[in-house]
C-alpha positions in Angstrom: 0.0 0.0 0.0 1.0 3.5 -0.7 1.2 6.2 1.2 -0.7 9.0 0.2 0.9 12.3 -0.8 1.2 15.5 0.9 0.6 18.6 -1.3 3.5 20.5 -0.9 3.9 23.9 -0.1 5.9 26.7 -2.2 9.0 25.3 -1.0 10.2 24.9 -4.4 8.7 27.6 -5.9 10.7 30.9 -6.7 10.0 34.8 -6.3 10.0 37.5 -4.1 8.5 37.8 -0.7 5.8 40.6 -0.7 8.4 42.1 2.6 11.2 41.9 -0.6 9.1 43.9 -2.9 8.3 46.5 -0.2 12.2 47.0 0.8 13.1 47.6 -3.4 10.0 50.1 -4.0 11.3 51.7 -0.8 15.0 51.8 -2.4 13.6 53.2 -5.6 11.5 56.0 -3.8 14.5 56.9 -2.0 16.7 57.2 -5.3 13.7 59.0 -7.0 13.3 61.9 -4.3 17.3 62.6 -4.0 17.5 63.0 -7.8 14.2 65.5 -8.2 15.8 67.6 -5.4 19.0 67.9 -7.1 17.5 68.1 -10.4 15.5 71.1 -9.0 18.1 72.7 -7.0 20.4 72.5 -10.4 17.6 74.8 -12.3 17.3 76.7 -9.4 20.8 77.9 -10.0 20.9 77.6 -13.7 18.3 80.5 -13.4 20.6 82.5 -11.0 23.4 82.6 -13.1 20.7 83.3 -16.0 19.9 86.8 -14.0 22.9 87.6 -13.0 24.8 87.2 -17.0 21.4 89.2 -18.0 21.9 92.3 -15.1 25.7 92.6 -16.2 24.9 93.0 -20.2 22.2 95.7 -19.1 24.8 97.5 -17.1 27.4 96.8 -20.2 25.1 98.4 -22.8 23.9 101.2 -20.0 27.6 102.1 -19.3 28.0 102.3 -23.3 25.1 104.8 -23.5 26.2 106.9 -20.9 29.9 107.1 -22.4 27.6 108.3 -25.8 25.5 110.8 -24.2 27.0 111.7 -20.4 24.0 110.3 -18.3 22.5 107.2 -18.1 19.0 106.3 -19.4 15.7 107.1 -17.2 14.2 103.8 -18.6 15.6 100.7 -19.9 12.0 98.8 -20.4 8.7 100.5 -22.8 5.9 98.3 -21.4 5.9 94.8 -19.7 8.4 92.1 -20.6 6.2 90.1 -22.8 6.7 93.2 -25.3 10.0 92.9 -26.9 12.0 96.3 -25.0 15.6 97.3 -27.0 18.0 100.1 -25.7 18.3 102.8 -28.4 19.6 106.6 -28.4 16.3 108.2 -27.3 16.9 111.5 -28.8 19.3 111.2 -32.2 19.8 114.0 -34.6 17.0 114.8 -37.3 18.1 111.8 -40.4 20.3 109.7 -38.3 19.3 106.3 -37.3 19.3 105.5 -33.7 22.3 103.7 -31.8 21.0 99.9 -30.6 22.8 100.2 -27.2 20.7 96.5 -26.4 18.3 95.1 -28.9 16.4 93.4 -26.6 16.8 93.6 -23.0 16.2 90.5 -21.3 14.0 89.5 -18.5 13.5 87.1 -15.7 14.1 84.0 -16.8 11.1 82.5 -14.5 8.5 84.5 -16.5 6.5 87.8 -15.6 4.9 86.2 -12.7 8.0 86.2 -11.0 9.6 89.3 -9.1 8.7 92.5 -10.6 6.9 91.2 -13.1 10.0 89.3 -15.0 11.5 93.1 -15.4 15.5 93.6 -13.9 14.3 96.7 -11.1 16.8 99.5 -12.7 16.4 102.4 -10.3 18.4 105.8 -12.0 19.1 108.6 -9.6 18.2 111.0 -9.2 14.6 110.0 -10.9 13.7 111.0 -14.2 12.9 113.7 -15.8 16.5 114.8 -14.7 19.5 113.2 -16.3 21.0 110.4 -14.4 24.4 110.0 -13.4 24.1 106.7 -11.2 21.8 103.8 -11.5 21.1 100.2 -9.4 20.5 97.5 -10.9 18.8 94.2 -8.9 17.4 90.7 -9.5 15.9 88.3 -7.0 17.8 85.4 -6.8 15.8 81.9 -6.0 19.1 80.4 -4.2 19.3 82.4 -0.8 22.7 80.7 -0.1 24.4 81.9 -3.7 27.3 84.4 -2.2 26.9 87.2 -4.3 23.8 87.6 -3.2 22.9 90.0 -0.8 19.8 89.1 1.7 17.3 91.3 3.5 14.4 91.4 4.9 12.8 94.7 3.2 12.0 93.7 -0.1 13.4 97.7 -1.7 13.7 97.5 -5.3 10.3 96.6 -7.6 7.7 98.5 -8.8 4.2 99.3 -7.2 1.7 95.9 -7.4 4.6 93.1 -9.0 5.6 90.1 -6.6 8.1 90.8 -4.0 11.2 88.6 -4.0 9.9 85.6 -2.3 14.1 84.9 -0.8 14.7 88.2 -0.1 18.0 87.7 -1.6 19.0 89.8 -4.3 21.7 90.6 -6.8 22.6 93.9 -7.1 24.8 96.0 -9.3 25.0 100.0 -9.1 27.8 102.5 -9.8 26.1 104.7 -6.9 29.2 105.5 -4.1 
């Protein structure tokens, strides 16, 4: 007589434990969350070194237009930055073409809802209608630990009703003493 069999359990089966599974989707959401952060904190500073190349062209093509005409500009954007804004002689001679100082000036890299409305704040002084003879120029940098940067925690350069700089660290460039 035979003996009858026993079913036998998954002992010879292969796979993964459902406590396996668990341990490599933990491993993976792990891997997944340190890359987005550094992925995000690498545009975060791609954009800061966007603003701060774009404030030291303005003030290249700002110093060039003060060398042509002994005071700097009381304006270097007509209109929001959506509208395309270029840095030409404001008053040439009768028949001459005006001088392209900056043929478009550039804005914020994050877009217009971004601190003063995607504009670089250029303050001249004294305020127009006199003829400036020193200007600052700032942009609110998204990394509050870059070192050029300087922080504080009065948000002074932007105009009336545009978002404030939400770091309160800003990069600044001025000729004032």
């Amino acid at each position: 007589m035979q003996k009858p069999q026993t079913p036998q359990l998954l002992t010879n089966e292969k796979g993964f434990t459902l406590f396996e599974m668990i341990i490599v989707i933990i491993i993976i959401g792990l891997i997944s969350a340190f890359l987005t952060i550094n992925y995000i904190t690498a545009t975060t500073r791609g954009r800061d070194v966007q603003r701060k190349s774009d404030v030291k062209q303005i003030r290249t093509a700002i110093e060039v237009y003060r060398i042509d005409h002994g005071y700097y500009p009381s304006t270097i954007y007509q209109g929001n930055c959506s509208q395309t804004s270029s840095l030409t002689d404001d008053t040439p001679p009768l028949n001459v073409t005006p001088v392209v100082y900056m043929q478009k000036i550039p804005c914020d890299p994050s877009g217009s809802n971004y601190y003063n409305a995607g504009k670089y704040y250029y303050n001249p002084s004294p305020a127009p209608p006199s003829q400036p003879d020193s200007y600052t120029l700032t942009s609110c940098l998204e990394n509050s630990k870059d070192s050029q940067g300087t922080s504080t925690t009065e948000n002074p350069n932007r105009e009336t009703g545009t978002p404030e700089c939400k770091t309160s660290h800003y990069y600044k460039l001025s000729n004032a003493p």
